[in-house]
mmCIF entry with sequence, helices, sheets and N, C-alpha, C, O atoms, coordinates in Angstrom:
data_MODEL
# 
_entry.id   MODEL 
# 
_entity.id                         1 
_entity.type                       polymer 
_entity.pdbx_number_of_molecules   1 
# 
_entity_poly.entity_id                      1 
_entity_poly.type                           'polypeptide(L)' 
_entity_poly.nstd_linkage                   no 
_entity_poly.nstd_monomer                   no 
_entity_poly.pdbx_seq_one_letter_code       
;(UNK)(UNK)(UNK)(UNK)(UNK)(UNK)(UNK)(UNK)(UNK)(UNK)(UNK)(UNK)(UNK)(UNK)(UNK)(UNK)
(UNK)(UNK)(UNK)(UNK)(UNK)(UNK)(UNK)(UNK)(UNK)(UNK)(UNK)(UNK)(UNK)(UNK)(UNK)(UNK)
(UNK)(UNK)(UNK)(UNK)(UNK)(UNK)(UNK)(UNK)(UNK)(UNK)(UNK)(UNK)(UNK)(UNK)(UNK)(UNK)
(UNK)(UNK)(UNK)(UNK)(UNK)
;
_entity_poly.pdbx_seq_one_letter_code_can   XXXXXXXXXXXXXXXXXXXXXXXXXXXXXXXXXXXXXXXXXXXXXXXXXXXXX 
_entity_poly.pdbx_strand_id                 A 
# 
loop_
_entity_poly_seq.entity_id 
_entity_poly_seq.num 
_entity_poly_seq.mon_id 
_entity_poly_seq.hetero 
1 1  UNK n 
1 2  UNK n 
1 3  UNK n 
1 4  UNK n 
1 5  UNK n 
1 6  UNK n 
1 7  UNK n 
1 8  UNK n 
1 9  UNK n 
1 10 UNK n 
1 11 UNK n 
1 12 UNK n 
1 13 UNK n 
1 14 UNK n 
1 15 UNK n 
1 16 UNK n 
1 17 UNK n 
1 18 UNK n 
1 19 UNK n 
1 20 UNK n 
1 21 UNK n 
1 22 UNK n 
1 23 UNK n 
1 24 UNK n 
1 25 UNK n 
1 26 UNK n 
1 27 UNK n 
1 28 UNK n 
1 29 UNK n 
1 30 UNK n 
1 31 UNK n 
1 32 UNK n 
1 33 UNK n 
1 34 UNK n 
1 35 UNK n 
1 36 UNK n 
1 37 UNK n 
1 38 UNK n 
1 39 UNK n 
1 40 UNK n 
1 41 UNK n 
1 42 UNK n 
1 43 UNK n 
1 44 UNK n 
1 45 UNK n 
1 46 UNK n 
1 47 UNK n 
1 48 UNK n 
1 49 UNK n 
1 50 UNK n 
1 51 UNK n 
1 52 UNK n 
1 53 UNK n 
# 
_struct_asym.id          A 
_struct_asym.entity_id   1 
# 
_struct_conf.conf_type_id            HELX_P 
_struct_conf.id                      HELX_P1 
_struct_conf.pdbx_PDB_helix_id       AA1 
_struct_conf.beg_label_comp_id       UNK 
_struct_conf.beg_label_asym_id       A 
_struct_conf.beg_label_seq_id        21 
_struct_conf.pdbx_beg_PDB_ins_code   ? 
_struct_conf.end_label_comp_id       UNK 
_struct_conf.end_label_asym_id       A 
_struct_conf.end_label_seq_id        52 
_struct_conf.pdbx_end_PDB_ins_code   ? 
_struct_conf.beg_auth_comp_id        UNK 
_struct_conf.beg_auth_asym_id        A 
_struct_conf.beg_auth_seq_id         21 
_struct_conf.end_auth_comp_id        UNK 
_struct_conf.end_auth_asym_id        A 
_struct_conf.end_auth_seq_id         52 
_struct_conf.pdbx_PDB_helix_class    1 
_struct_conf.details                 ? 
_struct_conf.pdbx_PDB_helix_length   32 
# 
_struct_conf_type.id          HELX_P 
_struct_conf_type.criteria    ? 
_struct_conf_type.reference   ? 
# 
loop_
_atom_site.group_PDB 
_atom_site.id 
_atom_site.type_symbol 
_atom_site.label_atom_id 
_atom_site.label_alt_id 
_atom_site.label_comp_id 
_atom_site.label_asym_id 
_atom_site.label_entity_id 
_atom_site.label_seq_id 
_atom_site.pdbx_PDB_ins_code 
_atom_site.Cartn_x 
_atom_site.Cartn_y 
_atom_site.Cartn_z 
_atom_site.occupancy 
_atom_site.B_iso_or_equiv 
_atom_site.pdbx_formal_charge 
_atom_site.auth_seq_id 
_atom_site.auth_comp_id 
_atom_site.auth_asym_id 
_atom_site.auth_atom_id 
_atom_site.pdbx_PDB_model_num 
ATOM 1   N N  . UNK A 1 1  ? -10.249 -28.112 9.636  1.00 0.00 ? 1  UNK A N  1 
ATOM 2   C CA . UNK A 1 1  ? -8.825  -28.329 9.547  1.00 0.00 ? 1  UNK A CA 1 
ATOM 3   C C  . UNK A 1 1  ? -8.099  -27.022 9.891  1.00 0.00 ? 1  UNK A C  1 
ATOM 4   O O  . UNK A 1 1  ? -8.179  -26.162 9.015  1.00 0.00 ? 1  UNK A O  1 
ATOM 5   N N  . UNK A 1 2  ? -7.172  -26.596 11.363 1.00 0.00 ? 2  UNK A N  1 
ATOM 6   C CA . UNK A 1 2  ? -6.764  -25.827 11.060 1.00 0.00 ? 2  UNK A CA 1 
ATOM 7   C C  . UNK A 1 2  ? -5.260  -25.500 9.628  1.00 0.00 ? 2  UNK A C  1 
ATOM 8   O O  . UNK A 1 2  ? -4.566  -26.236 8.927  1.00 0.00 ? 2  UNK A O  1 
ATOM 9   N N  . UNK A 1 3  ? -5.369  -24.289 9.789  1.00 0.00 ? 3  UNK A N  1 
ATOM 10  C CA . UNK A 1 3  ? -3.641  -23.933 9.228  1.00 0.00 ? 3  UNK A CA 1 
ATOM 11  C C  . UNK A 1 3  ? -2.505  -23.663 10.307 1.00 0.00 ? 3  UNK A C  1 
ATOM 12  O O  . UNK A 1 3  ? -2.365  -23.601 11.529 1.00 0.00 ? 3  UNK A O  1 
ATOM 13  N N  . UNK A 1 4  ? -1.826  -23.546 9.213  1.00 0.00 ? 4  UNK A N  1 
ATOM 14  C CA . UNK A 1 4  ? -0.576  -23.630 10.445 1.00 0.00 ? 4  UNK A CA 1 
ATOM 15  C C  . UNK A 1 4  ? -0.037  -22.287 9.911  1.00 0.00 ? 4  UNK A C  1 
ATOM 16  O O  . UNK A 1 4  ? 0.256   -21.978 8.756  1.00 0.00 ? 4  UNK A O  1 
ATOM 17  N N  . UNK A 1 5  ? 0.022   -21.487 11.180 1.00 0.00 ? 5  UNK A N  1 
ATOM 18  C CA . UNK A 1 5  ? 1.278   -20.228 10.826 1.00 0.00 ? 5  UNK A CA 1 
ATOM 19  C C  . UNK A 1 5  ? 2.801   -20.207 11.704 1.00 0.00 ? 5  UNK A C  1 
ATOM 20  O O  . UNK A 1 5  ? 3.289   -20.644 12.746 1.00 0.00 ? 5  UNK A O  1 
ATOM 21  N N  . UNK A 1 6  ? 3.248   -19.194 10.235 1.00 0.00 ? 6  UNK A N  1 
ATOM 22  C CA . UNK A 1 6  ? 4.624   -19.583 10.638 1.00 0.00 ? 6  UNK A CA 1 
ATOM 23  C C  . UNK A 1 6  ? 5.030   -18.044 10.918 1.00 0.00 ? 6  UNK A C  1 
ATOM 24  O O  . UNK A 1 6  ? 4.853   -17.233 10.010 1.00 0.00 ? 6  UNK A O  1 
ATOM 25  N N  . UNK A 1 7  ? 5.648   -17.561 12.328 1.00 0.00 ? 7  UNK A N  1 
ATOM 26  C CA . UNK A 1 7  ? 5.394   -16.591 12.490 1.00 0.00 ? 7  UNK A CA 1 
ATOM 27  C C  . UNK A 1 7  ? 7.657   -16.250 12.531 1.00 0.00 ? 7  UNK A C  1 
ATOM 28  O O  . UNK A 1 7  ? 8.415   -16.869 13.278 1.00 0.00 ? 7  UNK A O  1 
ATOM 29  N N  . UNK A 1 8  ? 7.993   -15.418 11.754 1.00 0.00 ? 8  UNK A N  1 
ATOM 30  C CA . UNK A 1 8  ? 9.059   -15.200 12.219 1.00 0.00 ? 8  UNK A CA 1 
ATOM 31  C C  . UNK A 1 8  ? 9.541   -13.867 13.022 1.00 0.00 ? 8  UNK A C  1 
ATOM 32  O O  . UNK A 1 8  ? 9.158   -12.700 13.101 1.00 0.00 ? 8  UNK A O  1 
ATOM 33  N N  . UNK A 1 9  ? 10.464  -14.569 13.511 1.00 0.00 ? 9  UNK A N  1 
ATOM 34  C CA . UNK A 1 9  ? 11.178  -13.395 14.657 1.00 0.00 ? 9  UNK A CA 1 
ATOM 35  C C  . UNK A 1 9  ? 12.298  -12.507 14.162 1.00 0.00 ? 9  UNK A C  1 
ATOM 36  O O  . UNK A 1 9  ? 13.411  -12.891 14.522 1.00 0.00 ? 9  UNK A O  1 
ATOM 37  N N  . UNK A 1 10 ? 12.267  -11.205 13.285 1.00 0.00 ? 10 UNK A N  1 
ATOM 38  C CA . UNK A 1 10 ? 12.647  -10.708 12.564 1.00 0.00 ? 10 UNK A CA 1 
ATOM 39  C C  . UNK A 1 10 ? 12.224  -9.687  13.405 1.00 0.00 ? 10 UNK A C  1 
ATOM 40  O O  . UNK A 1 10 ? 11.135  -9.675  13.981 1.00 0.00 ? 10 UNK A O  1 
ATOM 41  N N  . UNK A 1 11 ? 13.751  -8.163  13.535 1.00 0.00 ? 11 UNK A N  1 
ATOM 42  C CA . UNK A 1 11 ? 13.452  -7.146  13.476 1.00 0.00 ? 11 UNK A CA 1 
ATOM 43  C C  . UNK A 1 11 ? 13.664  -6.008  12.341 1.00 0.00 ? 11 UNK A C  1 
ATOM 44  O O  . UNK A 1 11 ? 13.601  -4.815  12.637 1.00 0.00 ? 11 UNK A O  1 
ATOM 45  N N  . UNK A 1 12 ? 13.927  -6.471  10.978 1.00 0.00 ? 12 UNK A N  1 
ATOM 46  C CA . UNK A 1 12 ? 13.930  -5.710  9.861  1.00 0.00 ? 12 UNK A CA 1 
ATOM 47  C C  . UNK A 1 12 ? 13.934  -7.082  8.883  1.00 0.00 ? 12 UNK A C  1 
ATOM 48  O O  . UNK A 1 12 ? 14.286  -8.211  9.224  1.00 0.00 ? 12 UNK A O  1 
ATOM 49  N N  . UNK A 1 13 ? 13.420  -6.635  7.522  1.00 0.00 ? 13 UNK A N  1 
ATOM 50  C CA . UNK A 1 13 ? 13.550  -6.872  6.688  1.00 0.00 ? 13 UNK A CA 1 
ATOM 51  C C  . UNK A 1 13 ? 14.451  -6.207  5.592  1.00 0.00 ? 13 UNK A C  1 
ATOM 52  O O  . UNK A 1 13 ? 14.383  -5.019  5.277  1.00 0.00 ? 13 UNK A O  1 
ATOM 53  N N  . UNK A 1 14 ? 15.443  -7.282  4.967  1.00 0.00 ? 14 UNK A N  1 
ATOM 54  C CA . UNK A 1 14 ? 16.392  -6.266  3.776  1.00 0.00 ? 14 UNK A CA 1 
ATOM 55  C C  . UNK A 1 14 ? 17.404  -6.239  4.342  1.00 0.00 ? 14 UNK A C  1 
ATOM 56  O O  . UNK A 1 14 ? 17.350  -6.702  5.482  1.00 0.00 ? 14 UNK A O  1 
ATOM 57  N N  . UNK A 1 15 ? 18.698  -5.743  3.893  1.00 0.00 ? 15 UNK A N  1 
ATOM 58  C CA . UNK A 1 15 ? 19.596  -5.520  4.067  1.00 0.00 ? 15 UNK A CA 1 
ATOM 59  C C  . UNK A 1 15 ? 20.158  -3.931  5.140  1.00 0.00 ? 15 UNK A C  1 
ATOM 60  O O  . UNK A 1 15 ? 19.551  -2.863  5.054  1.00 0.00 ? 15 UNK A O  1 
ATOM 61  N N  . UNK A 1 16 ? 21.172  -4.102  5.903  1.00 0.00 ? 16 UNK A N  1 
ATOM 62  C CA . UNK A 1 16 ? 21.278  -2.679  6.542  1.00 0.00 ? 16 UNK A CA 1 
ATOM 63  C C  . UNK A 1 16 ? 21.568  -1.236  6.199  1.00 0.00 ? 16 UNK A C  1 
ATOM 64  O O  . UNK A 1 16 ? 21.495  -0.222  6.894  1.00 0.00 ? 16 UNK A O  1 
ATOM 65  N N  . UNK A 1 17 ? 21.954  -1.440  4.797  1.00 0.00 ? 17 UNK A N  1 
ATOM 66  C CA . UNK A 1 17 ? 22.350  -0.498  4.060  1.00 0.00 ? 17 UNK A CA 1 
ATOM 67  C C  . UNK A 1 17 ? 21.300  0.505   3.942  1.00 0.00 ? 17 UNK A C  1 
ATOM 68  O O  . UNK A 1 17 ? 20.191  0.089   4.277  1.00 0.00 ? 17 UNK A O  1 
ATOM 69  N N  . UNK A 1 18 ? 21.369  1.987   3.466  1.00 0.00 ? 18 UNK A N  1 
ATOM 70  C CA . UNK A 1 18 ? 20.208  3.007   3.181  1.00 0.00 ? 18 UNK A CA 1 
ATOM 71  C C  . UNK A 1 18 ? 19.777  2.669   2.462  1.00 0.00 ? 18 UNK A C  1 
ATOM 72  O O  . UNK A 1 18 ? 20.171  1.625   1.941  1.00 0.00 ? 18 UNK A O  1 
ATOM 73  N N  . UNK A 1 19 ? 18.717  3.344   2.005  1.00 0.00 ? 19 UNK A N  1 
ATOM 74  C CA . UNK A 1 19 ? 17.908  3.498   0.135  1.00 0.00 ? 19 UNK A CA 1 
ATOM 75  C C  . UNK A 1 19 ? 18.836  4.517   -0.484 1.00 0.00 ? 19 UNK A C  1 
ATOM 76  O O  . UNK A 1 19 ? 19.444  5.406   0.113  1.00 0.00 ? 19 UNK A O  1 
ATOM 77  N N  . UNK A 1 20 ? 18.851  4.204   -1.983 1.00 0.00 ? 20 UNK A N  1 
ATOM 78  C CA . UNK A 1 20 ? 19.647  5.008   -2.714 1.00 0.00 ? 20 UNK A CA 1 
ATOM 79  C C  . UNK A 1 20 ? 18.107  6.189   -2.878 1.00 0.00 ? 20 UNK A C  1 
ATOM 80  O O  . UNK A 1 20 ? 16.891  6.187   -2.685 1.00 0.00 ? 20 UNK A O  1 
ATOM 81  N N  . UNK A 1 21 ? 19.237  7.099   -3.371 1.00 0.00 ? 21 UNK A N  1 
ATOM 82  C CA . UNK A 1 21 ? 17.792  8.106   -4.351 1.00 0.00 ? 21 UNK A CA 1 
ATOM 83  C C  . UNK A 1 21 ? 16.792  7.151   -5.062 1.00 0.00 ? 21 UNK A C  1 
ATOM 84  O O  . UNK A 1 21 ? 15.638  7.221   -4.639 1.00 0.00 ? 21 UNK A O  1 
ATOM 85  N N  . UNK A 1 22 ? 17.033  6.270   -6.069 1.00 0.00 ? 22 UNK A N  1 
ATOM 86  C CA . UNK A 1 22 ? 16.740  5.916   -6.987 1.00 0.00 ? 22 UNK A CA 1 
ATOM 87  C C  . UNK A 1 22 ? 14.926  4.880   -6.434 1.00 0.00 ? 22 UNK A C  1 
ATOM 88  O O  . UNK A 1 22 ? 13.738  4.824   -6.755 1.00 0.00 ? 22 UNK A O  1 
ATOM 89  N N  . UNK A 1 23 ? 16.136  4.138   -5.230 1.00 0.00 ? 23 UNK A N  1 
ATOM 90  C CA . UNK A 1 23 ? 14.843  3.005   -4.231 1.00 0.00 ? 23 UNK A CA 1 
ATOM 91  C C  . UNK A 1 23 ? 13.895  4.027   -3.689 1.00 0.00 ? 23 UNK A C  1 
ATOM 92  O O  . UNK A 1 23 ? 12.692  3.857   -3.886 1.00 0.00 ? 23 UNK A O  1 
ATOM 93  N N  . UNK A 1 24 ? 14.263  4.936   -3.110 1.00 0.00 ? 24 UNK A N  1 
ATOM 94  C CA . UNK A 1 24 ? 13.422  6.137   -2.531 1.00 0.00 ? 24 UNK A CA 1 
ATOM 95  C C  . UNK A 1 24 ? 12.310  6.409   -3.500 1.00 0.00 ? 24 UNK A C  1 
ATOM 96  O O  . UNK A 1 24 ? 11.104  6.297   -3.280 1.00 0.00 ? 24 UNK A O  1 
ATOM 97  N N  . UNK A 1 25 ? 12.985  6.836   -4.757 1.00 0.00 ? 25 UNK A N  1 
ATOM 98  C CA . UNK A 1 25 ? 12.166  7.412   -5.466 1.00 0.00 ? 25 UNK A CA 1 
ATOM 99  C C  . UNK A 1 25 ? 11.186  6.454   -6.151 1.00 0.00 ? 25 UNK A C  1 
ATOM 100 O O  . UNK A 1 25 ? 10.156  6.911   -6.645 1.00 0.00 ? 25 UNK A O  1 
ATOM 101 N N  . UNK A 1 26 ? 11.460  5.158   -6.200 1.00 0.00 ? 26 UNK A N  1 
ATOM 102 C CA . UNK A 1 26 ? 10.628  4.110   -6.766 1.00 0.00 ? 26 UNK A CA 1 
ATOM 103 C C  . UNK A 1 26 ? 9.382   4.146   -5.750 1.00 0.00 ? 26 UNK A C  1 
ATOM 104 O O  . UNK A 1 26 ? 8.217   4.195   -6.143 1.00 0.00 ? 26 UNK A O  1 
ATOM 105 N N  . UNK A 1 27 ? 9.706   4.121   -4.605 1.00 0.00 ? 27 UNK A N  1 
ATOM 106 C CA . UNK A 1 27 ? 8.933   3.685   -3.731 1.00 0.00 ? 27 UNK A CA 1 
ATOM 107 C C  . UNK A 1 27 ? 7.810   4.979   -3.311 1.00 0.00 ? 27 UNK A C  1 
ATOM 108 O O  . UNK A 1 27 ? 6.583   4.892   -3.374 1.00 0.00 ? 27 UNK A O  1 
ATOM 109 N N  . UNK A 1 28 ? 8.311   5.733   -3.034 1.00 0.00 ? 28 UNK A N  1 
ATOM 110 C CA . UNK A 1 28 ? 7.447   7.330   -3.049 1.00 0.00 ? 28 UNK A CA 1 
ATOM 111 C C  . UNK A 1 28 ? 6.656   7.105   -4.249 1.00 0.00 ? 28 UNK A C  1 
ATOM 112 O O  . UNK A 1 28 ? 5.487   6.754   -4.088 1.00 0.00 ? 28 UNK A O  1 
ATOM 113 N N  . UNK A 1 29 ? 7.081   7.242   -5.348 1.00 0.00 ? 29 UNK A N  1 
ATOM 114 C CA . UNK A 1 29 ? 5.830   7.092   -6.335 1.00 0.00 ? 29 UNK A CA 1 
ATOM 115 C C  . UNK A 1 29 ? 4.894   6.029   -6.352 1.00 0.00 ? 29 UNK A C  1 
ATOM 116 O O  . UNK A 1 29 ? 3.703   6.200   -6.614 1.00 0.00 ? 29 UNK A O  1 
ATOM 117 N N  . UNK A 1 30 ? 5.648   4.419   -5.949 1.00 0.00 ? 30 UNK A N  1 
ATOM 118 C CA . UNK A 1 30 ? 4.460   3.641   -5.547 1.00 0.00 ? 30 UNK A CA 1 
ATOM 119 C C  . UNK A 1 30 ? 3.101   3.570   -5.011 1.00 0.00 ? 30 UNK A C  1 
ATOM 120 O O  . UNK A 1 30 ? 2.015   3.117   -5.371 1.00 0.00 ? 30 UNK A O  1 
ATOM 121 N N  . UNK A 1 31 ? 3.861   4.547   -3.446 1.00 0.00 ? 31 UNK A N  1 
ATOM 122 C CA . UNK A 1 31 ? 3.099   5.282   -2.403 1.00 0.00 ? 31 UNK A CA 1 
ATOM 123 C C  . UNK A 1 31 ? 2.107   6.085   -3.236 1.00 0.00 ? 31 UNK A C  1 
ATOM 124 O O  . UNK A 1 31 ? 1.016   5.516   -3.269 1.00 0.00 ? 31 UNK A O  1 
ATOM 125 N N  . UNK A 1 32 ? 2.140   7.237   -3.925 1.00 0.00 ? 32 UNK A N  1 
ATOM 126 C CA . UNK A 1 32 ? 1.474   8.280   -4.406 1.00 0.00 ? 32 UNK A CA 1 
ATOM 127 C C  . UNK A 1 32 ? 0.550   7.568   -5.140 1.00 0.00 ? 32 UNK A C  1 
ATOM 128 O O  . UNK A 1 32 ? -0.619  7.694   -4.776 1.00 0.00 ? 32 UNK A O  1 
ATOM 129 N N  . UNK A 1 33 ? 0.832   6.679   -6.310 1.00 0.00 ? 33 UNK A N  1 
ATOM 130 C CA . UNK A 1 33 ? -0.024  5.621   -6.978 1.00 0.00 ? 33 UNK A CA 1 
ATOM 131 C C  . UNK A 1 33 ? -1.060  4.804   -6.339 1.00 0.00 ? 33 UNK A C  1 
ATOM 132 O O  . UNK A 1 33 ? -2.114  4.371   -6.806 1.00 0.00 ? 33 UNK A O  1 
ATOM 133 N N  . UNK A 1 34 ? -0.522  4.680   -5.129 1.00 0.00 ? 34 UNK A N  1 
ATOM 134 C CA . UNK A 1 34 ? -1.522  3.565   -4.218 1.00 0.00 ? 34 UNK A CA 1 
ATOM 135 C C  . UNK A 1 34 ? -2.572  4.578   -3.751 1.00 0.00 ? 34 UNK A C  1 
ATOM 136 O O  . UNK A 1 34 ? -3.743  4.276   -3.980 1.00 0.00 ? 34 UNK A O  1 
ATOM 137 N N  . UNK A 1 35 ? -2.335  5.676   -3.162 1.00 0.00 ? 35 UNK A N  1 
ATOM 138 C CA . UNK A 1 35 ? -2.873  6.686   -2.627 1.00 0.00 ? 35 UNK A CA 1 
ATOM 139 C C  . UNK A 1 35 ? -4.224  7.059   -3.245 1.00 0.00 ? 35 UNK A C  1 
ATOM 140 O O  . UNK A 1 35 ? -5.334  7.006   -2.715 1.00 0.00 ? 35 UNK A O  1 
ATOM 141 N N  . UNK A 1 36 ? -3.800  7.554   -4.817 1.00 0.00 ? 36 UNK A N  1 
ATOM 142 C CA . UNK A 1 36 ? -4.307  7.885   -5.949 1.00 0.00 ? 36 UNK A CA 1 
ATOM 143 C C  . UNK A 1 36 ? -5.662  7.186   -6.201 1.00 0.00 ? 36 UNK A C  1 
ATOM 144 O O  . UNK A 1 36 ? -6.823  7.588   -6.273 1.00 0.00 ? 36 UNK A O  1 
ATOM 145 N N  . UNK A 1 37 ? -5.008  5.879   -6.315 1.00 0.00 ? 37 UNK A N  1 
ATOM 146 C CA . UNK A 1 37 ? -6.392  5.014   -6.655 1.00 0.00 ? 37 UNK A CA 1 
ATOM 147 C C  . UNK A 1 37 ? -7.116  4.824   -5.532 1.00 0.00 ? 37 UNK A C  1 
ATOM 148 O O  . UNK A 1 37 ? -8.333  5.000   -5.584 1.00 0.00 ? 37 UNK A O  1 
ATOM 149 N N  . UNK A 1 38 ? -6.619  4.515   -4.578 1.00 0.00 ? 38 UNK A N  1 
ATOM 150 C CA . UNK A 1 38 ? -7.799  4.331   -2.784 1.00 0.00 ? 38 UNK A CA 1 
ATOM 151 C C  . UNK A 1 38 ? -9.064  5.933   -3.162 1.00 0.00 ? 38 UNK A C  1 
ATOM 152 O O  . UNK A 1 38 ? -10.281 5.816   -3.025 1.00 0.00 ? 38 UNK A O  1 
ATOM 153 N N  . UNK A 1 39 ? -8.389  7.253   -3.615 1.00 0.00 ? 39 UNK A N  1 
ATOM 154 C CA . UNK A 1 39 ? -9.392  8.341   -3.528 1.00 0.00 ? 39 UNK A CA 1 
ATOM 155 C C  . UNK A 1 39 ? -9.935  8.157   -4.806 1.00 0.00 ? 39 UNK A C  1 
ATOM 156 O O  . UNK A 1 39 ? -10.784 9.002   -5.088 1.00 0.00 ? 39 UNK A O  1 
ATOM 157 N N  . UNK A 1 40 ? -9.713  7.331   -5.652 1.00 0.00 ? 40 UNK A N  1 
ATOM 158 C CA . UNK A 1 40 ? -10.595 7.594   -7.087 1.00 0.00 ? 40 UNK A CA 1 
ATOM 159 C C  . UNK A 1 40 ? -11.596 6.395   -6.767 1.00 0.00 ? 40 UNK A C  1 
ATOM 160 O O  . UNK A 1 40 ? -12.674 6.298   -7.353 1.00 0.00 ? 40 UNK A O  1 
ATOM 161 N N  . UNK A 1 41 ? -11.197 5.548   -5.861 1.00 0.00 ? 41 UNK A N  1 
ATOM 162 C CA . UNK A 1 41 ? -12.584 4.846   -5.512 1.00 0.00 ? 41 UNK A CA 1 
ATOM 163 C C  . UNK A 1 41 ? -13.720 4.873   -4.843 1.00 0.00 ? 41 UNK A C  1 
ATOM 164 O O  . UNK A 1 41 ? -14.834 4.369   -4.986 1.00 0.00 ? 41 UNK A O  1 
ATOM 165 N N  . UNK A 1 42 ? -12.809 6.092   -3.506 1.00 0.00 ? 42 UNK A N  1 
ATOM 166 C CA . UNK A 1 42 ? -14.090 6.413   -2.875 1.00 0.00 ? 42 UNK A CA 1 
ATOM 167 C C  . UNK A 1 42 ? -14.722 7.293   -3.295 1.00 0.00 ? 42 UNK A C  1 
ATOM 168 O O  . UNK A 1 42 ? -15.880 7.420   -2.899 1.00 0.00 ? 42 UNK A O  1 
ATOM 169 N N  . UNK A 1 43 ? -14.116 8.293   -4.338 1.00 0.00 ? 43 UNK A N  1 
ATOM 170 C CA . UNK A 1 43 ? -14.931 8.992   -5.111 1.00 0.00 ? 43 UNK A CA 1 
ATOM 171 C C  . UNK A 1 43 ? -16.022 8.779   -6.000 1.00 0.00 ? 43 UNK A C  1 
ATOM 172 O O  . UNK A 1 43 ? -17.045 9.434   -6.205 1.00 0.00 ? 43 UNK A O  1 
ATOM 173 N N  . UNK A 1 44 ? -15.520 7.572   -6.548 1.00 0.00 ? 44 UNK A N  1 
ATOM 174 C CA . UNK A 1 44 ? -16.727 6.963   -7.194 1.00 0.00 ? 44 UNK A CA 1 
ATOM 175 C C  . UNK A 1 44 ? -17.488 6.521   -5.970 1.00 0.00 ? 44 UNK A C  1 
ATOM 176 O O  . UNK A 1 44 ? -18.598 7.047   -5.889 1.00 0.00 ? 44 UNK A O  1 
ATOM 177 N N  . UNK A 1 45 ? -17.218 5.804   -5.128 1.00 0.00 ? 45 UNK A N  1 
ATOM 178 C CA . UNK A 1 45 ? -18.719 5.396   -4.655 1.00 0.00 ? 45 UNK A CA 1 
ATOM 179 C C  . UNK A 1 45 ? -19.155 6.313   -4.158 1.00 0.00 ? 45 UNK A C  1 
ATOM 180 O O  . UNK A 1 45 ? -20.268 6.026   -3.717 1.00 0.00 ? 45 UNK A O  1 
ATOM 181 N N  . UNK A 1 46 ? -18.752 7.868   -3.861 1.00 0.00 ? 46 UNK A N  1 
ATOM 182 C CA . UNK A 1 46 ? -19.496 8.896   -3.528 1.00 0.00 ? 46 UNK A CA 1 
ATOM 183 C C  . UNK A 1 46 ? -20.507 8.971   -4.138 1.00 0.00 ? 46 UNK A C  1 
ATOM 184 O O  . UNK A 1 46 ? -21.664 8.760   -3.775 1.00 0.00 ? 46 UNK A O  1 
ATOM 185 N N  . UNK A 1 47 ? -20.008 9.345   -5.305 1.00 0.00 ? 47 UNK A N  1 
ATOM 186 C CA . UNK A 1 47 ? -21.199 9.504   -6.752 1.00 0.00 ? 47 UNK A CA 1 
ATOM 187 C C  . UNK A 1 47 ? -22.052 8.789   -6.831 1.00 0.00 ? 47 UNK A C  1 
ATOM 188 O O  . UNK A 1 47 ? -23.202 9.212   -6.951 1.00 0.00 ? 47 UNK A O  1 
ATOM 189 N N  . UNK A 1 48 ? -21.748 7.379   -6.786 1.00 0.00 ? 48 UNK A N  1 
ATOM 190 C CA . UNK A 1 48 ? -22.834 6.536   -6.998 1.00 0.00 ? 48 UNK A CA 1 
ATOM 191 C C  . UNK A 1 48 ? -23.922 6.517   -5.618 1.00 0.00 ? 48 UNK A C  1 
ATOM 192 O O  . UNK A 1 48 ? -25.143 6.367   -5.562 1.00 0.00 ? 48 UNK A O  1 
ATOM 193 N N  . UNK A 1 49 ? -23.259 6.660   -4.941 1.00 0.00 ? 49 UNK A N  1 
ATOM 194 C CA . UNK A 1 49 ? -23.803 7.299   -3.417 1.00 0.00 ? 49 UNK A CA 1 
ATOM 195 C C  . UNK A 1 49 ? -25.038 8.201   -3.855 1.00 0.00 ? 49 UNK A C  1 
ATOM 196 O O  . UNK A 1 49 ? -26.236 7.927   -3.933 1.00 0.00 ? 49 UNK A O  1 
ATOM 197 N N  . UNK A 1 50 ? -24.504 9.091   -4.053 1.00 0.00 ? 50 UNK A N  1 
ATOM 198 C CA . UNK A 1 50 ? -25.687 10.842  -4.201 1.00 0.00 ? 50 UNK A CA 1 
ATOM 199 C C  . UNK A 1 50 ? -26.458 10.715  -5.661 1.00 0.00 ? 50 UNK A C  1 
ATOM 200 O O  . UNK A 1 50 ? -27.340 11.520  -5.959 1.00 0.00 ? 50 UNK A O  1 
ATOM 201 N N  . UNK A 1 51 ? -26.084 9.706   -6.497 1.00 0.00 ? 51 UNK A N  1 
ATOM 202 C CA . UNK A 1 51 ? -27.335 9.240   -7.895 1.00 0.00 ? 51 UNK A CA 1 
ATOM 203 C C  . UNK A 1 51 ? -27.861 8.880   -7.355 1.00 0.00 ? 51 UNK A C  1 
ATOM 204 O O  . UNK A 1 51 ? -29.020 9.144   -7.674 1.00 0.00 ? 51 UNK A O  1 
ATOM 205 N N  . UNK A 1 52 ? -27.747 7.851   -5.891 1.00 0.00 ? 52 UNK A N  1 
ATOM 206 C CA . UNK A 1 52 ? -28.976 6.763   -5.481 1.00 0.00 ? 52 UNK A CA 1 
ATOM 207 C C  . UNK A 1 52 ? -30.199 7.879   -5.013 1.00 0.00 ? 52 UNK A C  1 
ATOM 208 O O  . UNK A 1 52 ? -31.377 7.848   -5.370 1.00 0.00 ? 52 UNK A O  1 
ATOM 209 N N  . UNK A 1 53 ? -29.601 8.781   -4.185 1.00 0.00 ? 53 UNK A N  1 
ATOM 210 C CA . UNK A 1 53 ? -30.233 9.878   -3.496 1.00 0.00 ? 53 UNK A CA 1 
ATOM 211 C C  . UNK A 1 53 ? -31.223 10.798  -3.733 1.00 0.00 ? 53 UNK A C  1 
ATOM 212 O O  . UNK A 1 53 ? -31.511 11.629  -2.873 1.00 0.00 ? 53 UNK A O  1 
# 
């Protein structure tokens, strides 16, 4: 069975207005958070990497 996609023709999402400080700053820390955890995982599987070893 396929699916069906629905593809829209959008060149921005959101409104035209800037980011305040506040959206900025929500979002930068999101960023840093996301970041954070991606290297604490490959760190672990480093480790578990070089125990196998």
């Amino acid at each position: 069975m396929k699916t069906k996609k629905i593809e829209l023709d959008v060149d921005f999402i959101g409104g035209q207005t800037t980011l305040t400080k506040e959206e900025e700053k929500t979002i930068s820390e999101y960023i840093k958070k996301s970041k954070s955890k991606k290297t604490k995982k490959t760190l672990h599987k480093i480790k578990i990497v070089k125990q196998l070893i």
